[in-house]
Every structure is written in C-alpha cells, then in structure tokens.
matplotlib code that plots the C-alpha trace (Angstrom):
import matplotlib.pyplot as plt

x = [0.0, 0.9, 1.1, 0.3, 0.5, -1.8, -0.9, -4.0, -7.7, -8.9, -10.1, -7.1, -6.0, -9.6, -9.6, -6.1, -7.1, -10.0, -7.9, -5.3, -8.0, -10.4, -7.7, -5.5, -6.9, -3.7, -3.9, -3.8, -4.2, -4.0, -4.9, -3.2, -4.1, -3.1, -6.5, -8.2, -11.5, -10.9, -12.4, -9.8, -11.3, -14.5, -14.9, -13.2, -12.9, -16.4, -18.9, -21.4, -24.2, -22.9, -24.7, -24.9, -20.6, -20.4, -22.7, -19.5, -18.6, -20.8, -18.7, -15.1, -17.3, -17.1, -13.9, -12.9, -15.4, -13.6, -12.1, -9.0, -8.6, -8.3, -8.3, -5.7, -6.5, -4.1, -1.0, 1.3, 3.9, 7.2, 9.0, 7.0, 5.4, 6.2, 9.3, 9.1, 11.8, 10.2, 7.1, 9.2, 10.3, 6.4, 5.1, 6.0, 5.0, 3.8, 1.4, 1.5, -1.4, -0.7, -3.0, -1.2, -1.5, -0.8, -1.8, -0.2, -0.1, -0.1, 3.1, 1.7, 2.5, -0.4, -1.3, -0.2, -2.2, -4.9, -8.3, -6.3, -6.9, -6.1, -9.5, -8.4, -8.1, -11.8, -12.7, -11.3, -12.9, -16.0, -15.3, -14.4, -10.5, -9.1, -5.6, -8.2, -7.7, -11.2, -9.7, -12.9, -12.9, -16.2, -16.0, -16.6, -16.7, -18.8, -17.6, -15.1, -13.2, -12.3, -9.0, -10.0, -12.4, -12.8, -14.5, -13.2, -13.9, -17.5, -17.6, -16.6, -18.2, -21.4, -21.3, -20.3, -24.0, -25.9, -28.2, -28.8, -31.6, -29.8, -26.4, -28.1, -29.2, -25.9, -23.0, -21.4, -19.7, -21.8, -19.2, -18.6, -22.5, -23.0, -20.1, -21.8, -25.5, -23.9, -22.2, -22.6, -20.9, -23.4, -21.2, -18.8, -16.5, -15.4, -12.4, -10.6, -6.8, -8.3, -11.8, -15.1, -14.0, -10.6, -12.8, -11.7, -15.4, -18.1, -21.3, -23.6, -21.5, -21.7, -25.3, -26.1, -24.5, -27.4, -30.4, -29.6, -32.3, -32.1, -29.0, -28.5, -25.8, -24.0, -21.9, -20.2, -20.8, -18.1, -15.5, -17.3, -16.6, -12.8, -12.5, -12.5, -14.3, -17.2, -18.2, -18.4, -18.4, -18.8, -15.4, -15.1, -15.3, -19.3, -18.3, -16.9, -19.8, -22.3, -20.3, -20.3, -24.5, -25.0, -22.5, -24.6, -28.1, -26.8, -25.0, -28.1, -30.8, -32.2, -30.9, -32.8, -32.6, -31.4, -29.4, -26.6, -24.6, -22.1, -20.1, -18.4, -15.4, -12.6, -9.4, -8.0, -4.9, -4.4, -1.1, -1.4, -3.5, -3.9, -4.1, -6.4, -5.8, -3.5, -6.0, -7.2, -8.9, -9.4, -7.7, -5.6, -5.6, -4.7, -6.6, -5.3, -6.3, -5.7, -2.3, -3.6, -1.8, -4.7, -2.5, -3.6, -1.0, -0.9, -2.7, -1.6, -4.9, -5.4, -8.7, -9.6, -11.7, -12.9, -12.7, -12.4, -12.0, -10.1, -9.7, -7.0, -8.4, -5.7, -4.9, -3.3, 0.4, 1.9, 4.4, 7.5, 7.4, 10.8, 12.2, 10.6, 12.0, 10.3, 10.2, 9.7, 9.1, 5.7, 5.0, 5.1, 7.1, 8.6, 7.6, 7.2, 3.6, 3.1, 6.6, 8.6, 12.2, 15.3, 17.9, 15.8, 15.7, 12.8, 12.5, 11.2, 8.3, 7.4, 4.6, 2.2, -1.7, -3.3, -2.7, 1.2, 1.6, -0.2, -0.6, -3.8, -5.9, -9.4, -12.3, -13.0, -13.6, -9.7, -8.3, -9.8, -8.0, -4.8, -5.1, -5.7, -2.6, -0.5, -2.5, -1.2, 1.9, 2.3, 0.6, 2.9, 5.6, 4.2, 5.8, 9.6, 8.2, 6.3, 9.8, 10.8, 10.9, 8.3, 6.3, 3.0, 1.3, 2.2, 0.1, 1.6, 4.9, 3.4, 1.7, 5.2, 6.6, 4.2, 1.5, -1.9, -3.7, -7.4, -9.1, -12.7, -14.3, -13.0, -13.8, -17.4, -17.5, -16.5, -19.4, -21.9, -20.6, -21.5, -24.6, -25.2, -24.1, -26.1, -29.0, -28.3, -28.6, -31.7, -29.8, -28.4, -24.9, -22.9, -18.8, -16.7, -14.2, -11.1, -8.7, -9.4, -13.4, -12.3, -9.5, -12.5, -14.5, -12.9, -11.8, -15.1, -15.7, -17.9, -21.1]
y = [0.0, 3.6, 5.6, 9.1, 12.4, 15.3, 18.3, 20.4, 19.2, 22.7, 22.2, 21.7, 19.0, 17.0, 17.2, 16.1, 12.9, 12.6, 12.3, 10.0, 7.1, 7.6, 6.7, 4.0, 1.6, 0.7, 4.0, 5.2, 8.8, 10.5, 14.0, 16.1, 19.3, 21.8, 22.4, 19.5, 20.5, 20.3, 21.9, 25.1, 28.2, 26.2, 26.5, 29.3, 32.0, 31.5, 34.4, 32.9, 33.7, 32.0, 28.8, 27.8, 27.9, 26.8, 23.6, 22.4, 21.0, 17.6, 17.3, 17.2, 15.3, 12.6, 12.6, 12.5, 9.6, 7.3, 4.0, 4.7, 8.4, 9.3, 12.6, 13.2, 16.9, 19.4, 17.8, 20.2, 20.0, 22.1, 23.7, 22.5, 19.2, 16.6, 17.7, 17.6, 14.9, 12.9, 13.2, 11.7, 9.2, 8.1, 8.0, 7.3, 10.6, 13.9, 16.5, 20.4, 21.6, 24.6, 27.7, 31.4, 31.7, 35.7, 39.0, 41.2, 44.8, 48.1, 49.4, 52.4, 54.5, 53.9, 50.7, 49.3, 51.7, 50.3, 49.8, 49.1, 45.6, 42.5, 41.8, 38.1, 38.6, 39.9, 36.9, 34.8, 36.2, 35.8, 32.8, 31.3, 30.0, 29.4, 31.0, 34.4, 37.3, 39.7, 43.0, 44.9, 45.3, 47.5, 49.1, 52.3, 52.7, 54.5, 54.2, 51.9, 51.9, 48.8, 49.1, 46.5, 45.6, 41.6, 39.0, 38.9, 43.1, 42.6, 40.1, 41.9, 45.0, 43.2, 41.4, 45.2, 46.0, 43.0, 43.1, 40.5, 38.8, 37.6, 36.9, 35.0, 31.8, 31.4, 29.5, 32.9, 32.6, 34.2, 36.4, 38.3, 38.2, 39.8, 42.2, 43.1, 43.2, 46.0, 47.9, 51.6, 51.4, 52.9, 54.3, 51.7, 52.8, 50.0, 51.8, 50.5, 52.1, 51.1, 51.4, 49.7, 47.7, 46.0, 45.4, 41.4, 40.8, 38.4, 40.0, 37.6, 38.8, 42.7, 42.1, 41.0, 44.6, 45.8, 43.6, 43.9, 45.4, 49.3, 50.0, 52.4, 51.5, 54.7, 54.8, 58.5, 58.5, 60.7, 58.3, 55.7, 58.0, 58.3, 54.6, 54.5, 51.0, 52.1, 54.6, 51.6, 48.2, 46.5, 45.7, 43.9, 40.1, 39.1, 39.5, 42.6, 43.8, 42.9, 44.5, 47.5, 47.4, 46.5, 50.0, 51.7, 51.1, 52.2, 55.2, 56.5, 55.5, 58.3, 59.0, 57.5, 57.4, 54.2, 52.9, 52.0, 53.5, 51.9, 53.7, 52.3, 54.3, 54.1, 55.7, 56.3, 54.5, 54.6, 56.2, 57.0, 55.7, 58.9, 58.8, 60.1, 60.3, 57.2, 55.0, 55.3, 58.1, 58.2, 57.3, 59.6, 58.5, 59.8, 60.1, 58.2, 58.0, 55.2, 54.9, 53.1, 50.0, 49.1, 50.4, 53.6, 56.8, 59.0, 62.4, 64.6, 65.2, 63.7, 62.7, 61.9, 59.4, 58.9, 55.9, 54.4, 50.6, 49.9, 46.3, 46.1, 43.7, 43.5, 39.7, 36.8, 35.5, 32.2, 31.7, 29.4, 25.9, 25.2, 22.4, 23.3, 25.5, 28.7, 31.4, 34.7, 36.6, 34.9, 33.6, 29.9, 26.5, 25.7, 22.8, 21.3, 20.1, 19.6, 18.2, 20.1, 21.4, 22.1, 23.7, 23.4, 19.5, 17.3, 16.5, 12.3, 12.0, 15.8, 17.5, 20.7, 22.0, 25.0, 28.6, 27.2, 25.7, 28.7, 31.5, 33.1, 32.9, 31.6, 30.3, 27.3, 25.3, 26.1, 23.8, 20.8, 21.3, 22.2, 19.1, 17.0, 17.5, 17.3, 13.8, 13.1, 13.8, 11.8, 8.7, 8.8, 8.1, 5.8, 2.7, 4.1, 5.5, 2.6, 1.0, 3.1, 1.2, 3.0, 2.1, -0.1, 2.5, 6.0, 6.8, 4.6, 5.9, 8.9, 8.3, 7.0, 9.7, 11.5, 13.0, 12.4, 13.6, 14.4, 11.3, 11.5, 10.7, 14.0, 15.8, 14.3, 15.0, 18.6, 18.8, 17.0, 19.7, 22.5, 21.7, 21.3, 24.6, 26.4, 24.6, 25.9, 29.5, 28.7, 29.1, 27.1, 25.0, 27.6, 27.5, 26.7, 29.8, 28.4, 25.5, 24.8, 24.1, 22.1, 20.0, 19.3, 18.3, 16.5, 13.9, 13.4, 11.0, 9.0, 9.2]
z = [0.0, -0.8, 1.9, 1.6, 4.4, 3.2, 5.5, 5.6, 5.7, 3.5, 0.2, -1.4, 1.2, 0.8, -3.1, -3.1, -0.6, -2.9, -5.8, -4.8, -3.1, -6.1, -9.0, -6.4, -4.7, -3.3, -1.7, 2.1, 3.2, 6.1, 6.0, 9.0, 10.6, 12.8, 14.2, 15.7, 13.4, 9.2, 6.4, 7.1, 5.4, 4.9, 8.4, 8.9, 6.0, 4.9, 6.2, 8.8, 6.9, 3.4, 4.4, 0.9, 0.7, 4.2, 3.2, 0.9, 4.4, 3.4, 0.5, 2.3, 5.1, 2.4, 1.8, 5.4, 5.7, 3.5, 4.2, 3.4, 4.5, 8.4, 9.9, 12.5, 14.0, 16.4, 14.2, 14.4, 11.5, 11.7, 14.8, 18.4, 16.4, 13.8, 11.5, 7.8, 8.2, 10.5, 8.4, 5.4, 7.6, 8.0, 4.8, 1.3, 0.2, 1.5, -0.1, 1.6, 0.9, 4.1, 2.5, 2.8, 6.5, 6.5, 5.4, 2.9, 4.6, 2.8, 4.3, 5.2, 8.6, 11.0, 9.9, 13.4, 15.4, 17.8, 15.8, 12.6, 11.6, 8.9, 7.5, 8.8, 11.9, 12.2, 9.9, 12.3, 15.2, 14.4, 12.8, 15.9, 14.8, 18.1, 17.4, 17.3, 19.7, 21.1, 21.2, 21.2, 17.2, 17.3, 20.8, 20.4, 16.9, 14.4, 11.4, 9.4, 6.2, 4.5, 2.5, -0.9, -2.9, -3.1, -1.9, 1.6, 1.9, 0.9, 3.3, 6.5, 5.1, 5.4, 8.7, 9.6, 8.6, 9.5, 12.5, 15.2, 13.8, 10.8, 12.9, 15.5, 13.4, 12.1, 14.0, 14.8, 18.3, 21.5, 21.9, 18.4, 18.3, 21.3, 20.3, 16.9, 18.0, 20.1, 17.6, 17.1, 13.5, 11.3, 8.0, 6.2, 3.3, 1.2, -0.6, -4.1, -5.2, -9.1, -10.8, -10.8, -13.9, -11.6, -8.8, -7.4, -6.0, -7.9, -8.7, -6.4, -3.5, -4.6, -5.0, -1.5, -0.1, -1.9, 0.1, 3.6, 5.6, 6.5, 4.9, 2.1, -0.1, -2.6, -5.4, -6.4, -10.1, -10.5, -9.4, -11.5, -14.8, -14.2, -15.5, -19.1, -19.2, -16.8, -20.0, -22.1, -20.9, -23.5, -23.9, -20.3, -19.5, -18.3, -14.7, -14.9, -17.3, -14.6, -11.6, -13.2, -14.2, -10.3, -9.7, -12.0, -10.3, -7.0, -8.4, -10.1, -7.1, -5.2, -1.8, 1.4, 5.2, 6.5, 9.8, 7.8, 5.3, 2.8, 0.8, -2.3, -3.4, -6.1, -7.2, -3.9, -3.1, 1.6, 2.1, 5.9, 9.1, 11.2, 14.6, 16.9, 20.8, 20.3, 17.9, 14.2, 13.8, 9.8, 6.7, 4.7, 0.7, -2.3, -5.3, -8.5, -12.0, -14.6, -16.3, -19.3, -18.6, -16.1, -13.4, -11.4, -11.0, -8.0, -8.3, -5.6, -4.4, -0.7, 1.2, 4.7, 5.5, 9.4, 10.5, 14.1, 12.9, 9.8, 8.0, 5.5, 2.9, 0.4, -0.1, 1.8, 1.5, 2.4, 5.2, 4.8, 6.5, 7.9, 5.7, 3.0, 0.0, -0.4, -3.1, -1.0, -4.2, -4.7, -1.5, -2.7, -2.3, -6.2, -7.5, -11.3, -11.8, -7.8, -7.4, -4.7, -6.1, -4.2, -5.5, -8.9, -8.7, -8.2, -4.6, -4.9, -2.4, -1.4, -3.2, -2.7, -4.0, -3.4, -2.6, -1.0, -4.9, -6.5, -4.6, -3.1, -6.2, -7.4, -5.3, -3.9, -6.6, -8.4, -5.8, -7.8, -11.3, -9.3, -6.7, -9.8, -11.4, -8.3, -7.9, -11.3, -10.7, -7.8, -9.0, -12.1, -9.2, -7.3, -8.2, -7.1, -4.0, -2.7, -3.0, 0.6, 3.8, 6.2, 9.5, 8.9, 10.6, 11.2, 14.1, 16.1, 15.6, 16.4, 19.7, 20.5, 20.2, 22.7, 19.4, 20.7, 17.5, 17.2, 15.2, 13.4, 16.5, 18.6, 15.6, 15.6, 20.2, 18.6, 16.6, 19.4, 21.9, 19.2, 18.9, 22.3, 23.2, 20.7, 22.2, 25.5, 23.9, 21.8, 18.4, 15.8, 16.1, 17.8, 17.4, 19.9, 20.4, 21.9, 21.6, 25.4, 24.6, 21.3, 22.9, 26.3, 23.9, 21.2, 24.5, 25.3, 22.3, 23.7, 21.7]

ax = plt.figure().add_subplot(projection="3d")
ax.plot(x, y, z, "-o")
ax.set_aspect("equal")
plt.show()
C-alpha cells in the first residue's frame, strides 16, 4: 500500500485525498491538521451567513469519511510538532497543501495603530478560529473603512451592517454576536486604489450589499466616470460587465434614510492611518487615476476618510514551512507540476496543492483542477516510491513519540458539543471559540 500524508484538511487538502483514493486503490491517506477540526477556510474563512458555501462542508465530510482516509486533528507540523523529516520518515510521500496563512499589509504609517486591523483577523474572530484574539474590534466605533475591494472586503463589510436577527441563526460565536449586536458602527466605506471595472469581487457577492435590511448603499458616479471602461463596458469580460451594471443602479438610485450606510469608493490608493488620541482616527488617501496599462497613478490630491476601525483587505500570503524550500518573491514552495524542487531538482516524495503551490488565487472550486494534477503527478511516481521502507502505521509511531492527534471521532464530540451549546442559547450549532473548549470536547468522544 501507498502511503500518503496530506498536511491540511482545507479544500485543497480534501480534493487532493479525494484524488489520490479515487484513482489507487492501493492507496492510504492520512490528511493532518493543525487544528483539531478540518475543512480550514471552509470552516473558517467562509462568512457565517454564506450557508450555501459553508454547506461544501458535506462534500469534504465525504472525503474525510472514507475508508481509506483518516483525519488526524491538532497535528502540528514544523517547529513545536512533527518535522518535515520525521514526516518523510512516516510515509512514502507527503502532499503540503498549508493555504497562505498571513496577510499582505499596505506598508503604510499607522497601519499598526490600535483599531487598525487585517480583515483576517476579524474573519477569524468571528469565525471562531481558536488562534483568534477579542480585542474589542467595534467598541466604540462609528464608522469603518475597508481598504479592498474583493470578496473577503464585501464580506466583513457586510457582517459590519448586519443586525442580530440575521447573525443570530448562524454559528457565529456568543461572543462576536454579542459584540456586533452591540455595535454603534453605522457608516462603512469599502475603498478601491483602481476602478469599478478591476474590482476582485463576484457579482452575487456585490449584489447581497445591496439587500440587507435598512442600509443604504451609494456609489459617487463621479469616481465611477474616471474609469475608461465604466463609459463603455462593453469591452469587459461578463463579470466585470455585470459588476459595473449593479454599480450603475446604486450610483443612479435616489438618496434614502437608512441605519446604515455603505459607501463604495474608487481611485483612492491609503497612504497614511492617522491617529487620533493614540487610535485610528481616519484614513488619509490619495486620489489616483488610470495609467492606461490598467495600473492607477498618484494624483496629488489627498482625502480623509474617518474611520475608528479599519480592516485592511488586500490579499493573503503564504508563510515558509521550515524544511521546506520557499520562493519569497511569490509567497510559494517551487515545485514542477506539484513536485517540490530544491535547488531546482525534483525533490522524490514531497509534493504541494493549493494557494502554497499557486498562490492566493481563485475560489474554492480552483483547488480541484490544481489538486488534480499534483494527484497526477504523484501517481505517475508511485511505483519508485512505494519501494521506501516505512512504519506499517504511522500513528503509532506517532503516539510514541508522545502525538496524541485528534481522530474523526474527537472531531465528531467537537461537533456534538456544538450543537449542544447552541442549544443551550436557543440558536443554531454555535462554534466553539477556543482550543481549550475544542481539545475538552474532542476527548469526550464518547457518543
């Protein structure tokens, strides 16, 4: 048998198990995660109330579920946990499938002041990852500017705006619910450095800004002229086209009185976070204009945006896994087809898929074409690397050595306790916040 370690139980890491078990059946997988829950930005990326998204769940369930895959949660892998050495030791081949754990940042003074924030972090708050930290995002806050305009901005611009009665059905934690049925944050400026036409977010998601109850949302159609393409779409790709038509509508709808205001704007590039009494206070930016090689040039022309809270929103980037090569440059481990290289040579028996292979790019579903060749690439070497002498079972050698990982049945106590506690506060499954609550619960496996 074949024995595979996939590190990382996201997307990437369950369509890559998926792969290797559907097209060998002399295939075992073991798919191992920091976090003693899977699914990674599944579980935690996706916006509470993106049911729909967060449903994809059932499909990596499956996956999880098979015979020959086994989950082993709070794996650590690196410095503290199980070295990429040992790890080679253990299996006949490893697949890193590790995500971009960080945040790009602007590089702009201010951007560490209190009240300044990585749109992740706030994800992952009220997302529940246990590695989050409540620091009173919307205490005392009235209004917010999000730096970006993709998905992940509309996202936290819109939990920004959403009242309790839509949170509380979702599997929000108690805490970031209570926190944000609390909020006094009432204007939200959602703030581009290019035009409407660049924008990174998909129409469905721009659309929902545009349905939540008692907020107004406004487009200035003066900023929406300075982009060439805006004038005449007709030249832009059909998603584009149709971000710029939703644009339109709210640019030309009559003002009205609402609780909550969102303000899409464009051509400003942040170049300062200004303080006020020690914490952000607003957002300085300059005003830019298109270059005609669909980059933007600086103006001179500055603004001021207030802003209490500010989420920067401008992209992840992946972090290097000690003892594994990494290109800095792109924020990627090298590889040829999913094959690792060091020192520009194939590296027989270490592989990577998704955004550590690729970079931070595409939704959810460009994991599977990019899992799929990895797969491919790794089957095609199969037959050498069975040939490797390794232990009949690497769990074993793990508990040995002191790893107590977190099997499908702690996962499965996880999801028990969940649903308990949401019970206990008449709502939905409710998310366990802390890796205390999800280690107490995941030992409690006893159905």
């Amino acid at each position: 048998m074949l024995r595979v370690a996939v590190v990382g139980s996201g997307p990437s890491g369950c369509y890559t198990a998926q792969g290797l078990v559907q097209q060998d059946p002399g295939v075992l997988v073991d798919v191992l995660d920091r976090l003693p829950c899977p699914y990674g930005l599944v579980r935690y990326g996706v916006a509470p109330d993106h049911e729909k998204i967060k449903s994809l769940q059932n499909n990596l369930r499956t996956v999880l579920e098979h015979e020959r895959v086994r989950f082993l949660g709070g794996v650590q892998v690196g410095p503290g946990g199980v070295s990429i050495d040992r790890l080679r030791e253990l299996y006949h081949a490893v697949v890193y499938c590790v995500g971009a754990a960080t945040d790009r940042h602007l590089g702009i003074p201010g951007e560490d002041l209190p009240g300044s924030w990585s749109a992740t972090e706030f994800v992952s708050w009220y997302s529940a990852h246990p590695d989050a930290v409540d620091d009173g995002f919307v205490l005392g806050a009235r209004s917010a500017v999000v730096i970006g305009v993709g998905n992940v901005a509309v996202d936290v611009t819109r939990m920004l705006a959403r009242g309790t009665a839509e949170l509380s059905p979702t599997d929000m934690p108690q805490a970031a619910l209570t926190a944000l049925s609390a909020s006094r944050v009432r204007d939200i400026s959602m703030v581009g450095r290019r035009g409407p036409s660049q924008a990174r977010f998909t129409t469905k998601e721009l659309r929902e800004l545009g349905t939540l109850p008692d907020t107004e949302v406004t487009v200035d159609p003066a900023e929406l002229a300075l982009d060439p393409a805006y004038t005449d779409p007709s030249g832009l790709p059909a998603p584009q086209r149709r971000n710029v038509e939703v644009l339109r509508g709210w640019a030309e709808a009559p003002a009205r009185d609402a609780g909550h205001h969102i303000r899409l704007r464009f051509f400003l590039r942040p170049v300062e976070v200004l303080a006020d009494e020690g914490r952000v206070g607003a957002v300085r930016f300059e005003r830019t204009a298109p270059d005609g090689q669909g980059g933007v040039t600086g103006t001179g022309r500055y603004e001021d945006i207030e802003a209490q809270l500010v989420l920067r929103s401008v992209g992840y980037r992946g972090v290097p896994l000690e003892g594994l090569p990494f290109d800095p440059a792109t924020g990627t481990v090298p590889h040829l087809a999913g094959r690792v290289l060091r020192e520009g040579a194939v590296a027989q028996g270490e592989y990577v898929a998704g955004w550590i292979k690729r970079g931070p790019t595409g939704v959810i579903g460009t994991n599977r074409p990019c899992a799929k060749e990895t797969v491919t690439s790794l089957l095609e070497d199969a037959s050498a690397l069975v040939r490797k002498e390794v232990p009949e079972d690497a769990l074993t050698a793990l508990r040995a050595e002191g790893i107590e990982p977190v099997e499908w049945t702690g996962w499965c106590a996880i999801e028990r306790a969940e649903a308990e506690l949401g019970a206990s506060l008449g709502r939905g499954v409710v998310k366990l916040p802390d890796w205390q609550s999800l280690m107490t619960a995941a030992h409690e496996s006893a159905p």
